[in-house]
N, C-alpha and C positions, 0 to 999 in steps of 0.2 A: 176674665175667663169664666163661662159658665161650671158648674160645679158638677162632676163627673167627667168632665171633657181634659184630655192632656196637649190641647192647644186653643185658641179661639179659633180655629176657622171651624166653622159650619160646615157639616154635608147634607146634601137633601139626596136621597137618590130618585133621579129622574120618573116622572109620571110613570112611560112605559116603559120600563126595569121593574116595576112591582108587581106581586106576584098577587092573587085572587085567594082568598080565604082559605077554599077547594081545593086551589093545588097547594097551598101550605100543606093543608092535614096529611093529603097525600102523598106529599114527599117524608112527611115525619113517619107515618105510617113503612115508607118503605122505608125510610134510614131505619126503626126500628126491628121490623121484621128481615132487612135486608143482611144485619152484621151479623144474622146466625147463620146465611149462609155463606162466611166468610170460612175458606179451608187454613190449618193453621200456618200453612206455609203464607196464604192471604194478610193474615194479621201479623205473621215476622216480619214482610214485605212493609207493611204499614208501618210496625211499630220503627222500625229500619229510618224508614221515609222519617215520620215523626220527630224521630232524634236527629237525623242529619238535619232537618230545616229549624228547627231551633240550637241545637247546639253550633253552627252553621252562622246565626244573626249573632250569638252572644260572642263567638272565636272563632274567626278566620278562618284558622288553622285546621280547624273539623273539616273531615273530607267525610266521604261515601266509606270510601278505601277505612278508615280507622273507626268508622262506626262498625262495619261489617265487624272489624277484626274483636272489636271491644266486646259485639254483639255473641261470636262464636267463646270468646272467652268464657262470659257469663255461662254461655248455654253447656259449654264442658264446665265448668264449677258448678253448677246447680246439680248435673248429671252425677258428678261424684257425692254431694250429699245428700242425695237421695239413700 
């Protein structure tokens, strides 16, 4: 097994899958400039997203349903230590 790799199979991705220098920058440029205009309901939606798809691969058992609720809880605890 090559060293950084967590199995021996190889990927190559295909000639025409790869992107042009040009539109690399460009896409970086707008992911960068992009997430400021995320509204914050944008980024609960995300951060939301983000925890179901990983807690989701580690436990079964993680739904949408018990992120939401976990997620509201936080947001009333934080609210009160303010």
């Amino acid at each position: 097994m090559a060293p950084g790799y967590a199995c021996d199979v190889a990927y190559e991705t295909p000639r025409d899958a790869r992107m042009s220098k040009s539109d690399y920058k460009r896409l970086v440029k707008l992911a960068k400039t992009g997430a400021s205009r995320m509204t914050g309901e944008d980024r609960e939606r995300q951060r939301r997203s983000f925890a179901f798809g990983n807690g989701a691969i580690e436990n079964g058992a993680i739904t949408r349903r018990s992120v939401d609720k976990a997620a509201e809880k936080l947001a009333q605890t934080r609210k009160r230590n303010r």
